[in-house]
N, C-alpha and C positions, 0 to 999 in steps of 0.2 A: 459651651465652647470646648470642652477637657473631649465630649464626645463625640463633636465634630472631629475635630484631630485624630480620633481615635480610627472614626471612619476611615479618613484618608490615606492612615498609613493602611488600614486592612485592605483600602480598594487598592491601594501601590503593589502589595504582597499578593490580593487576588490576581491582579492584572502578572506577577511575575508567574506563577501557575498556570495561568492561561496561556501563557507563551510555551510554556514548558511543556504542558499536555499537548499543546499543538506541534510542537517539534516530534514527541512520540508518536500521537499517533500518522503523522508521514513515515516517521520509518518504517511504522506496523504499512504503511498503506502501500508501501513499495513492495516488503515481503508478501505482503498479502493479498498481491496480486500474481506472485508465483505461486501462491497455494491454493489458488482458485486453477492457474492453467494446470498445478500436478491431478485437482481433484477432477477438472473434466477429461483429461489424460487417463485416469481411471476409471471415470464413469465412463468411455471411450471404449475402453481395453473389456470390461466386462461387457458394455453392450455388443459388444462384438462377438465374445462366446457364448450367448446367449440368441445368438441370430439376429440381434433387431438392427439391421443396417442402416436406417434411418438416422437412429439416435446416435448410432455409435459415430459417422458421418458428420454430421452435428457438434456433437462432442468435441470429436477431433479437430473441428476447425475453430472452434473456440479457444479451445486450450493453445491451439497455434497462433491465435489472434493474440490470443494475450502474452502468450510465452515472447513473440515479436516485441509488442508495446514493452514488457519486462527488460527487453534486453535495449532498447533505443530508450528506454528513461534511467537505466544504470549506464550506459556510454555518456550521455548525456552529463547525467550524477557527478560522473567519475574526469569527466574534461573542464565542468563546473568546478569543482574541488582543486585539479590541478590549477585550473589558472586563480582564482582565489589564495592560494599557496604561495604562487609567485612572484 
């Protein structure tokens, strides 16, 4: 009985963590989607002085695809949070 109870607070405590880690990693997943458009931004910029027009082309509209999504899920974010606020 002592180690049932025991369970239940640890699943109560696990389940607070798992909430927790999921709040992180969204914030990582929002930053970490402008760190994928700055790396195709780069991978862009060099394939470009390199000649490979193809890639660099490529690149470029990736990183625009997502720099977009980036900024319409932080307007989003940011008008969420206000009316939540008020």
């Amino acid at each position: 009985m002592i180690k049932k109870t025991l369970n239940s607070k640890s699943s109560f405590l696990n389940a607070q963590n798992v909430h927790k880690t999921h709040f992180d990693i969204n914030r990582k997943g929002i930053g970490g989607l402008l760190s994928w458009a700055i790396v195709f931004l780069i991978v862009a910029i060099v394939a470009a002085i390199f000649g490979f027009g193809g890639v660099a082309g490529t690149s470029i509209t990736i990183a625009k695809w997502l720099a977009i999504i980036f900024v319409i899920l932080f307007v989003v974010s940011v008008i969420a949070h206000t009316i939540k606020r008020a």
